[in-house]
Every structure is written in structure tokens, then in C-alpha cells.
N, C-alpha and C positions, 0 to 999 in steps of 0.2 A: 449902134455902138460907135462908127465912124464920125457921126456927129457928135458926141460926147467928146469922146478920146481921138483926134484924127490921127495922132500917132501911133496907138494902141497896134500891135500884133495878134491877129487872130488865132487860136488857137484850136483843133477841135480833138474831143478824146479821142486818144488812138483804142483805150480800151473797147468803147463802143464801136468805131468803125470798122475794129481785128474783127468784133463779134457781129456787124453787118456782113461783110467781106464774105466772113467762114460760113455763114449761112446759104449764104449762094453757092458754095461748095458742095460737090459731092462728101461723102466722110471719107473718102478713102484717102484722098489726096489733101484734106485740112490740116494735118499736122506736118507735112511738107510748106504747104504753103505759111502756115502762121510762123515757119521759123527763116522764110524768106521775105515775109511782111516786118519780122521783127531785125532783123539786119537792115531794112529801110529804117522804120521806125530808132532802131539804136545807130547809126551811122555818126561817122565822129562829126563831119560838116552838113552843111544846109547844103549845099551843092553834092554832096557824095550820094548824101540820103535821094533825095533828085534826081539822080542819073540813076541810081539802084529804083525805085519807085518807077522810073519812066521806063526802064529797060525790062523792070519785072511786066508791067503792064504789056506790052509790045512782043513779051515770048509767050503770055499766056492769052493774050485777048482772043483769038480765034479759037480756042479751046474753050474758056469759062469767061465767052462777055459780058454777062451781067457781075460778074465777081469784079472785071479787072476796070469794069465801067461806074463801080462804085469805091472802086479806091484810087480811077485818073480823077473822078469828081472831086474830091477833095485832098487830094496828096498835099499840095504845099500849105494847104491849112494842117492838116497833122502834124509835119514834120517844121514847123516855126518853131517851136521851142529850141531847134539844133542851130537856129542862128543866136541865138543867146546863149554867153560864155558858160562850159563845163559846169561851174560853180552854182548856177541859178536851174539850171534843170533839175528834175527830179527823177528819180529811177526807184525803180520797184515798185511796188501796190503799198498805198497805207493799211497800215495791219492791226488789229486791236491787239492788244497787249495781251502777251501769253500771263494765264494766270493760273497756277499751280496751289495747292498744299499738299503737305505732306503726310504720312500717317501717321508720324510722329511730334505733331505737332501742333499748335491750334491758328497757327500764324499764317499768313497767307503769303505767295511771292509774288511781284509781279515784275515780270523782264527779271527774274535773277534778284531782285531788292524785297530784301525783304518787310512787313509790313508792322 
């Protein structure tokens, strides 16, 4: 890709690597961790996320090293989209559009609009 685009920023899914991560996890302690994997991942700066991501790493490595040796592996590939302005990141999951009818009706909704 670097030969294509040599400016290009690499990217890599945080969803995937939340769900590499948690796998190497015990279950007890996953949902502690995905919500301090996800304050790296949601950090306002590329630098903030960084120190959060290195520091998580460094409190938990001798407890879960294969967990925290798969998210030093790629930390500032994850967290690139936080060096790119507010406006161009994306947040949340894309979602299929909620799609309802009614019982009184033969119309369909979708997101609220009706059809």
C-alpha cells in the first residue's frame, strides 16, 4: 500500500483487534478491560490515546502477555484515525436500518420514515 499511496495512514480495525485482545482474555476480567481498551481507542488525541495504549500495556503485561502483546503489536495502527480532525472519524458501528410496521397498517417504517 505504501507504494501506491506513500502518504496514505494505515489504519487497522479496532473492532477486530478489541475481539483478538478479548480472546486472550480470561472472561472474568474482559469487560474491565474492553472499557479500558475502549478509552484508548476513543481518546481525544493521537498522543493521549498513545500514552493510554502504552501505559495500559506496562500495567497489565506481566499479568495477560499474550493479550497486552497483541495490542503493543499494533497500537498506533489502531489509534491513526485520532490524528485526523474530529470531523473525519467515525464512531459507533454501522447499523442496518431499523425496520418496523405497524399493526395497524400496511406501510412500512424505516428509521421513523415512513414508506
Amino acid at each position: 500500500m505504501k507504494s501506491v499511496w506513500p502518504k496514505s495512514l494505515p489504519q487497522k480495525c479496532q473492532t477486530h483487534k478489541m475481539r483478538n485482545i478479548l480472546g486472550k482474555l480470561p472472561r472474568g476480567v474482559q469487560g474491565e478491560m474492553k472499557r479500558q481498551i475502549h478509552r484508548v481507542f476513543r481518546a481525544e488525541t493521537y498522543e493521549q490515546g498513545l500514552a493510554r495504549g502504552r501505559k495500559l500495556v506496562a500495567d497489565y503485561r506481566d499479568r495477560y502477555p499474550n493479550a497486552m502483546a497483541c495490542l503493543a503489536k499494533s497500537l498506533e495502527e489502531c489509534i491513526t484515525c485520532l490524528k485526523l480532525p474530529e470531523s473525519h472519524r467515525r464512531r459507533g458501528a454501522r447499523r442496518r436500518p431499523r425496520v418496523s410496521r405497524t399493526a395497524s397498517s400496511n406501510s412500512w417504517s424505516v428509521n421513523g420514515f415512513w414508506r
